[in-house]
N, C-alpha and C positions, 0 to 999 in steps of 0.2 A: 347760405344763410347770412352771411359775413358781405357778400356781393346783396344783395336784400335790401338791408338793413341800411347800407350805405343809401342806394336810390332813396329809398325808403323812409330817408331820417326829418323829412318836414312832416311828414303822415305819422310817425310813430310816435312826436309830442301830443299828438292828438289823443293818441290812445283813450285815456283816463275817464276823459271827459266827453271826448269828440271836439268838433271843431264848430262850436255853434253860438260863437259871440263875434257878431261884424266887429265892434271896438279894439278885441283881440288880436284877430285876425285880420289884417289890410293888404291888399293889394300889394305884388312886389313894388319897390321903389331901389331903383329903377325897374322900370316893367322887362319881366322874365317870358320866355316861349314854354306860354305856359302848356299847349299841348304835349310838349318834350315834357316837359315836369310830370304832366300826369300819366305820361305814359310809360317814364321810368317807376312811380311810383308805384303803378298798378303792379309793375313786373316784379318792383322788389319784393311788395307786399304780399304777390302770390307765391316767388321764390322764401320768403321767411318763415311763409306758416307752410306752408309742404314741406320743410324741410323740418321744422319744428313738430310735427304732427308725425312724420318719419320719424324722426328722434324717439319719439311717446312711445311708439309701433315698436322700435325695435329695443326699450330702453325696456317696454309691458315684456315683449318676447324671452330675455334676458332674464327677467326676475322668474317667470312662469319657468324658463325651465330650472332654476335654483330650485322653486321651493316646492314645486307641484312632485305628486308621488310617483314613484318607478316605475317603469310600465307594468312589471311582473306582476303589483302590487295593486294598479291597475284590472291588470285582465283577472286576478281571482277575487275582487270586489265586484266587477261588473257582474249583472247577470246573462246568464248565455240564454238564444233564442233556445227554446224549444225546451228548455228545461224544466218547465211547468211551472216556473215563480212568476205567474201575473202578475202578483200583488207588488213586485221589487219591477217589475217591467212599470207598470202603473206609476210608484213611487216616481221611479228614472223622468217619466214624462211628466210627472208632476214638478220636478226640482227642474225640468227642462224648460215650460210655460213660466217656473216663479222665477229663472235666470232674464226670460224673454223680458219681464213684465219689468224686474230691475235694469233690464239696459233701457227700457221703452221710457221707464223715469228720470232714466241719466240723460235720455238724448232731449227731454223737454224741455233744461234752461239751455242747451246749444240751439234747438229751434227758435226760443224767443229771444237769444245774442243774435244769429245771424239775420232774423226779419225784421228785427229793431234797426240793425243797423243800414237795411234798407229805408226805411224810413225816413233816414237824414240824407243821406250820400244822393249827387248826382246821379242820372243814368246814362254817364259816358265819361270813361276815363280821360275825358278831355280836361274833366275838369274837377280831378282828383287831386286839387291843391288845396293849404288849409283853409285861404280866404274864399275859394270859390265855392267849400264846403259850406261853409259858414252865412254866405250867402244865399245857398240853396236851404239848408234850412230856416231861413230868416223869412222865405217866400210863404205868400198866404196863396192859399188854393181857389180859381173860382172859374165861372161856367157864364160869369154875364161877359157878354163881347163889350161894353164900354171899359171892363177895367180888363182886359188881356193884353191889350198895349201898356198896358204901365208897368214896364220894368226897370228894377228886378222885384220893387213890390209883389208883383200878382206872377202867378203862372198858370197857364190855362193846360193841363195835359190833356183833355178830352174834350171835343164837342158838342154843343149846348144840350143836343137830342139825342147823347149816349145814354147805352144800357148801362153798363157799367163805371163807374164814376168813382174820383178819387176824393176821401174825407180826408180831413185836417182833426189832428189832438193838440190843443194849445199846450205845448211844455211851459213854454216861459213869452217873451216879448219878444227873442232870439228865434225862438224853435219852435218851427208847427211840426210835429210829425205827421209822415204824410206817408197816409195808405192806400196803394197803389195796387189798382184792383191787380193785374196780372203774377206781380209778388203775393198777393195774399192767394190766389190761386194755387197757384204753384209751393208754398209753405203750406196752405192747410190739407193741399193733396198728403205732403209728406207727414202729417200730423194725425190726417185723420185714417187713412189706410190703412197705416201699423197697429192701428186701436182697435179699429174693427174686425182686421183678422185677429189681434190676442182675443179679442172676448170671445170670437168663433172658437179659437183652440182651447179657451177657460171652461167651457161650457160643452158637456158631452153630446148633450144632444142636438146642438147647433155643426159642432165638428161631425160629426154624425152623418147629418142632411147636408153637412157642404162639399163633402168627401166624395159624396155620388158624382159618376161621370157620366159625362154628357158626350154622344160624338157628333161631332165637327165633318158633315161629308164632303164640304169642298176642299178642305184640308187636310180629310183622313186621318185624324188621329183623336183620341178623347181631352175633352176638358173636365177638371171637379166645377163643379157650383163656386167654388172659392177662386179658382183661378179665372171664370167668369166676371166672379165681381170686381177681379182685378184690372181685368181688360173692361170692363165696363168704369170703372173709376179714371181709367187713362182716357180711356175716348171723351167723356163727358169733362174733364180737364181738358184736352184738344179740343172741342166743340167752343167753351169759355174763353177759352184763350185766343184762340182765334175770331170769336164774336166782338173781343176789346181790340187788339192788334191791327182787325180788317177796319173794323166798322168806328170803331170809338175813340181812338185814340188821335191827339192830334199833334203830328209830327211836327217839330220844328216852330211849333207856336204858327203855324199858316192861318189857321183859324184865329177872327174872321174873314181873313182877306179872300175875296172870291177868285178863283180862279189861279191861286198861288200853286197849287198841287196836281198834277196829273196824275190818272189812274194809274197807269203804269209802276210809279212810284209808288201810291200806297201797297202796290200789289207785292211789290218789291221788298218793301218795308216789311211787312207784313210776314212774308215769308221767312224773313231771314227771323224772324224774331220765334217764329213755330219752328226753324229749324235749329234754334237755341235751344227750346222746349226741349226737343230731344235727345240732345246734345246732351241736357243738365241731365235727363232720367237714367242713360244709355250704360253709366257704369254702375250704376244702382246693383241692378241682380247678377251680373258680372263677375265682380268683386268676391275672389276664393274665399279670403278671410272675413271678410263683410258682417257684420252684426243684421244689414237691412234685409238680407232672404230669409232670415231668420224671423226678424218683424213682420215683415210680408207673408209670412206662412209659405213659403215658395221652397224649391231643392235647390241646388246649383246647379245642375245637370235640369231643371225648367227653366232654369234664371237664363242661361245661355240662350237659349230659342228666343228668348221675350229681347235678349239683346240683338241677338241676329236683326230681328225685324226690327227695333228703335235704328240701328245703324243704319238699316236700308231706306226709312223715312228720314234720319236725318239727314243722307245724300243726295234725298230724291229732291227734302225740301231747299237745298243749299242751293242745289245746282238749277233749279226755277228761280229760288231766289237771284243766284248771278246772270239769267236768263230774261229777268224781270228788269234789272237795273242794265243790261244792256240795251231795251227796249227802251227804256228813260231818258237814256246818253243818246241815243238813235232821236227819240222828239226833239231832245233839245238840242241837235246838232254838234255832241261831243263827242262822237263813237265813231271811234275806237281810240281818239286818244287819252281820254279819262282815265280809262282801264287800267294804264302805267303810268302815269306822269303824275309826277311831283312837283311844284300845287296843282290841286286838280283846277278846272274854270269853274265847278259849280261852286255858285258862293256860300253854301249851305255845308260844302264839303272842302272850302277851301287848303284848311288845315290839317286837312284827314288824312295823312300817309299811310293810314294801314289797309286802303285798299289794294295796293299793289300787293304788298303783303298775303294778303287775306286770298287773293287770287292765285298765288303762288300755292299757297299753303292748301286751297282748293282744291284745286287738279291733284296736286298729291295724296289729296285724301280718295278724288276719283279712283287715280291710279294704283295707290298703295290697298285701299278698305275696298272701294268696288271692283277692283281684279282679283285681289290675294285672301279676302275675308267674305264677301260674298260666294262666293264659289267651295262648296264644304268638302271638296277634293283635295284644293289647297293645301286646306286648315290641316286635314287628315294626314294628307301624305308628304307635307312641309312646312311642317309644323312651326320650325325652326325659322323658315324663310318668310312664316307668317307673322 
């Protein structure tokens, strides 16, 4: 936390307010490498609050076991299966739905902290420094090709005949807040999924009809109605997601220049950003301790399988993604030395040292997740080694 907070310390004045007055915030003088800067910042910032959210975790753990009652005390309070006390089995699931609906309350101003805070910030820790923050929300959003070259004025993230298109909220003269179809995707997945199943569990006769199972014969095994709608909320978020990322979004500001872009790339692009997707959902139902299987209406013993298979699409999509940008490096006659070198030749990726990195970190996740966690031998009978 202490290593953090150091990186960390031009981003943490921000805190309060955010970074969203150019006047305030100016450019280094003398000029700083500023990729280094945003790329320690990113690191302190993600070491400060995991470490501080840790803290919470084990600071909550500590008080609960001070003051919560003895187990003894415990087991002759609960009531036992089969004993014939419906009405105390009832009660239990009802104080169980009005805990679910209390956490679902509390998690609503973290959801509107961390997608506000999308709204101003770059989308590249490139340029995770105060002035370039500041800049980026100072930018006005639009879709006509006469003002996409006028930067830093204007930013064009999508092209002119996307489906999905990014709005502007005027905060101030300083600040557009800018909503970014893909972010709001993926936050109102997380917003409106947990709502949906409480109201199925609030409601008997909907928990009812969603409890029926269904079997699955290329699969072999049953689904409820509920875990249906769950996998049907995740595909139709992949379907969205992937409609912005492939089709609509446009990288690097190429648009309108013609012919700036090869398929390859976007495919490339594209990919890695669906295999972020999965990346963000993958420890969702995972998570022993978790509040979210609980919001989901899900077991942990279901939660596990739904990770299995997020893990195996997020390898599937990485590894096309590094498949796609080799094919990119291969047109434009950098392949294979892109792949490791530091500066790369692309001038779009000049500065970008974390593809070496990223490649590195790749394979090991080929090697370590699709050798030792795909395989449920492994997991089973090495546990430890997994």
């Amino acid at each position: 936390a202490g290593l953090g907070s150091l990186w960390a310390a031009d981003m943490i004045k921000c805190l309060p307010w955010a970074c969203v007055d150019t006047s305030v915030y100016k450019p280094y003088d003398p000029p700083q490498p500023e990729a280094g800067l945003g790329w320690k910042a990113c690191i302190g910032f993600s070491s400060l609050f995991t470490c501080g959210f840790l803290g919470l975790a084990v600071l909550y753990s500590y008080l609960r076991d001070i003051f919560r009652t003895k187990p003894s005390q415990d087991r002759d309070q609960a009531p036992l299966l089969g004993s014939g006390s419906s009405s105390a089995h009832v009660d239990l699931y009802k104080r169980s739905v009005l805990r679910d609906w209390l956490m679902y309350l509390a998690f609503i101003p973290v959801w509107f902290l961390f997608w506000g805070v999308t709204t101003f910030i770059p989308n590249s820790w490139e340029y995770f420094t105060p002035d370039r923050i500041a800049s980026f929300a100072a930018q006005k959003v639009t879709h006509d090709p006469a003002q996409c070259g006028i930067y830093p004025t204007y930013s064009c993230p999508e092209f002119e005949n996307a489906g999905f298109k990014t709005s502007t909220i005027r905060m101030s003269d300083q600040w557009y807040a800018k909503i970014f179809p893909g972010n709001l995707m993926f936050f109102l997945f997380l917003l409106l999924t947990p709502l949906v199943s409480l109201v199925i569990r609030s409601l008997p006769l909907l928990r009812h009809f969603a409890s029926r199972k269904i079997k699955a014969p290329i699969l072999h095994r049953f689904f409820t109605l509920s875990e249906l709608l769950m996998v049907a909320a995740t595909l139709i978020l992949t379907l969205c997601f992937s409609v912005y990322w492939f089709r609509d979004h446009n990288y690097n500001g190429y648009w309108p220049n013609p012919g700036a872009v090869y398929n390859s790339e976007l495919v490339a692009r594209g990919l890695g950003q669906l295999a972020v997707l999965f990346l963000s959902l993958l420890m969702f139902p995972a998570a022993r301790n978790s509040v979210l299987p609980a919001l989901f209406g899900i077991s942990w013993e279901a939660g596990i399988e739904y990770h299995r298979w997020l893990g195996i699409l997020f390898l599937l999509a990485s590894i096309a993604h590094m498949i796609g940008n080799y094919v990119w490096y291969y047109q434009v006659g950098l392949f294979p030395q892109d792949i490791m070198e530091i500066p790369m030749h692309l001038t779009t990726s000049i500065d970008n040292f974390t593809v070496p990195l990223t490649t590195l970190v790749l394979w090991a996740c080929i090697i370590l997740f699709g050798g030792l966690a795909v395989f449920g031998v492994v997991r089973r009978k090495y546990f430890e080694l997994f």
